[in-house]
C-alpha positions as CSV (number, residue, x, y, z in Angstrom):
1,X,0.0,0.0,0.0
2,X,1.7,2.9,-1.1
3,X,0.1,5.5,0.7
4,X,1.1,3.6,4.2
5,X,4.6,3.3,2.9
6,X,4.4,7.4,2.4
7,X,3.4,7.8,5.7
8,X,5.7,5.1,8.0
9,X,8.7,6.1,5.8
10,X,8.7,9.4,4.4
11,X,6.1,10.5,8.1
12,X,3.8,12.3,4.9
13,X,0.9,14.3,6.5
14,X,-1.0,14.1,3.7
15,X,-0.8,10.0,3.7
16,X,-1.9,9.8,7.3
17,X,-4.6,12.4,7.1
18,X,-5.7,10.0,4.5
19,X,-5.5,7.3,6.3
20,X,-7.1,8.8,9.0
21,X,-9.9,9.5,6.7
22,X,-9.9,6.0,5.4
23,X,-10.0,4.1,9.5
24,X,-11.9,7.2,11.2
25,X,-15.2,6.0,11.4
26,X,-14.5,2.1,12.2
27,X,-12.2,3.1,14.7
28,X,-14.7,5.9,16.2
29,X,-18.0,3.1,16.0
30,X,-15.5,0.4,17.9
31,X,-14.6,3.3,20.7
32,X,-18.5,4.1,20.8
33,X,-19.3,0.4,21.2
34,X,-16.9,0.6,24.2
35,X,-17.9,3.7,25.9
36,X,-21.1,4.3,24.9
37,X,-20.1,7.7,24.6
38,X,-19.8,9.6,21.7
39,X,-17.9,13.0,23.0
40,X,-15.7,10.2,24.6
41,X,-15.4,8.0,21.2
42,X,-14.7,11.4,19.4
43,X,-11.7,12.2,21.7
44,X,-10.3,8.5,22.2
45,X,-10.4,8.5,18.1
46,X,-8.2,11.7,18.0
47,X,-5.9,10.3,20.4
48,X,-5.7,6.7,18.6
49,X,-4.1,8.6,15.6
50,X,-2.4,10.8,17.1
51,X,-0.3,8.0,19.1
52,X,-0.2,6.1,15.7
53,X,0.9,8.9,13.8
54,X,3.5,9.7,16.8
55,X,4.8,6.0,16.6
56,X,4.3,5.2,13.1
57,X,8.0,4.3,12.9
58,X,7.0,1.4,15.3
59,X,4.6,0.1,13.0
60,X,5.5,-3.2,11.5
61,X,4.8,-4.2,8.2
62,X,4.1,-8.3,9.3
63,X,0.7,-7.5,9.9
64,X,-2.2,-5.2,8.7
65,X,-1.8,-1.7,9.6
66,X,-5.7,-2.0,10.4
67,X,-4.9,-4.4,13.2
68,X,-2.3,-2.0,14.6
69,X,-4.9,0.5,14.9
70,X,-7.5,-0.8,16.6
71,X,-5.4,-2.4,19.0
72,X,-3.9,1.2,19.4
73,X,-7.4,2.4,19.8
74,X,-8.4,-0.4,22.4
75,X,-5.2,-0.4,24.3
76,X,-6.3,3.6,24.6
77,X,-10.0,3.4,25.4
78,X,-9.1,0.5,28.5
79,X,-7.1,2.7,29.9
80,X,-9.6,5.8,29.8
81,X,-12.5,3.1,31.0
82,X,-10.3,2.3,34.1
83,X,-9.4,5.7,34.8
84,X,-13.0,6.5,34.5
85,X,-13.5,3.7,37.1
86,X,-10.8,4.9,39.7
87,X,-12.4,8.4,39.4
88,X,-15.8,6.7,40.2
89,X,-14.8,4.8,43.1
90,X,-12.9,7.4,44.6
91,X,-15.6,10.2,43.8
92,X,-18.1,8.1,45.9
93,X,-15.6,7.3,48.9
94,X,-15.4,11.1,48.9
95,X,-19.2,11.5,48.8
96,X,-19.1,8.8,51.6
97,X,-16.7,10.7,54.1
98,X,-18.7,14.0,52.7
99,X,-22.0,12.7,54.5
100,X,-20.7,12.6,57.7
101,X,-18.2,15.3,57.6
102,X,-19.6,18.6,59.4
103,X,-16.3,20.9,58.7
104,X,-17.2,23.8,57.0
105,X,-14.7,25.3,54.4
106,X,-14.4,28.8,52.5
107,X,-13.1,29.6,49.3
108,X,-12.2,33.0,48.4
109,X,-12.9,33.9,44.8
110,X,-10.3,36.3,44.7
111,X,-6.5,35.3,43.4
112,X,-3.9,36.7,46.0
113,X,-1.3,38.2,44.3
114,X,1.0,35.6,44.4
115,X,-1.6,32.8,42.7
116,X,-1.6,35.6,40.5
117,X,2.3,36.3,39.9
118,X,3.2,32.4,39.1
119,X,0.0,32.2,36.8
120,X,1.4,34.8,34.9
121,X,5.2,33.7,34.8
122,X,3.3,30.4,33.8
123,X,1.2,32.0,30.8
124,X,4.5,33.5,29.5
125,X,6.5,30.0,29.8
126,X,4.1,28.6,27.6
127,X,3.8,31.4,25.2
128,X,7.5,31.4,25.0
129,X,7.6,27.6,24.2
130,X,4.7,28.1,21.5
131,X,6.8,30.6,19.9
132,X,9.7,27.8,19.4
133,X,7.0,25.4,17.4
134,X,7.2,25.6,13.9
135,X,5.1,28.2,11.8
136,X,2.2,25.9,11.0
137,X,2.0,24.4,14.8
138,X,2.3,27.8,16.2
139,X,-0.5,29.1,14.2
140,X,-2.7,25.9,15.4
141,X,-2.3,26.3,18.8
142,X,-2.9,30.3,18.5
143,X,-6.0,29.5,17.0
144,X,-7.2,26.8,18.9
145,X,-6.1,27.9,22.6
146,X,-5.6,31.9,22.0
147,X,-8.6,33.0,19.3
148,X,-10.5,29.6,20.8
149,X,-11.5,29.0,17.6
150,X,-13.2,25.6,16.4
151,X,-11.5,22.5,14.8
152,X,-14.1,22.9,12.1
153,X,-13.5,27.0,11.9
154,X,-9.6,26.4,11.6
155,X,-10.4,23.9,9.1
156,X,-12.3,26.4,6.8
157,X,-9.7,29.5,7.6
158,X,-6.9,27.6,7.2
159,X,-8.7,25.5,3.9
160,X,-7.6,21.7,5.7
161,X,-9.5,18.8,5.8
162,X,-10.8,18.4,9.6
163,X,-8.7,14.8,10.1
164,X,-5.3,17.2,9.2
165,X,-6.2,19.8,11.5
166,X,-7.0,17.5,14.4
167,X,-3.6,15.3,14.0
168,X,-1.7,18.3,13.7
169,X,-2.8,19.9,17.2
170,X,-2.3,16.7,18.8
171,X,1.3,16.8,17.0
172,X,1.4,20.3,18.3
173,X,0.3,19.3,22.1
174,X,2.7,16.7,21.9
175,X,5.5,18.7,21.0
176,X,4.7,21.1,23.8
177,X,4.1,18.8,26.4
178,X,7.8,17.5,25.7
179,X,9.6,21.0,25.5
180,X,7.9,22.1,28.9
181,X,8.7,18.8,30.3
182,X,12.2,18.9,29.4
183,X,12.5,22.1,30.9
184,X,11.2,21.3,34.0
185,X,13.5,18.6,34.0
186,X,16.4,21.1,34.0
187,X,15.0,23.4,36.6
């Protein structure tokens, strides 16, 4: 299949946003069938290609790249389902002790200036590393996080199939995610 060899060789956009387009909806149907939520099928989906898209090197050509999807996707939506089950169980053990817990607590809704100091210095790390992305990743996450703009609104202004705009803010996230953890690291 030339349009996989495009995108685990040459890491082509346009070949994975294909394929994307091509395993979307039996990959989004399977994640439904295992959430039975759709806003939760939706999101799982975009995270199955972006991990395959971020490991597409991994891939190996033995077996049907349709196989390494989905098992991508399930290996993904297990571990949301059991997080969703810890935050159950421990959401009713707090309910529990709640019931019988008279202590009273008050929350200021103002920001004390020093909240408000290291939310700032935070705000301008992360602008900082956004300006390091590349052109095209930088312009996706202004529009996404800065003009909060639609996926299907950036699609249109920035004339993109959806599936390409998606994978490339996850790209972009992911890239992120990595320089701020690195520099934490050094701190």
């Amino acid at each position: 299949m030339a349009l996989l060899e495009k995108a685990v060789k040459h890491g082509d956009q346009q070949a994975f946003a294909e394929l994307m387009r091509l395993y979307k909806d039996t990959i989004f149907f399977m994640l439904l069938k295992m959430t039975g939520n759709p806003e939760d099928a939706e999101d799982l989906c975009i995270e199955t290609f972006g991990k395959a898209f971020t490991n597409i090197k991994q891939y190996n050509g033995k077996y049907a790249f349709s196989t390494w999807l989905f098992r991508i996707a399930t290996n993904n939506c297990i571990d949301f389902i059991r997080k969703q089950k810890k935050n159950v169980l421990n959401h009713e053990a707090n309910e529990d002790v709640a019931e019988h817990d008279e202590t009273y607590y008050f929350v200021s809704e103002m920001i004390n200036p020093e909240e408000s100091f290291i939310r700032s210095q935070k705000l301008e790390l992360v602008r900082q590393v956004v300006d390091t992305l590349k052109p095209r990743y930088r312009k996706l996450i202004s529009m996404r996080y800065y003009e909060e703009q639609s996926y299907e609104e950036i699609a249109t202004a920035l004339n993109l199939p959806l599936g390409t705009v998606k994978a490339q803010l996850f790209r972009a996230r992911e890239f992120l995610y990595r320089s701020l953890k690195n520099m934490k690291e050094r701190m």
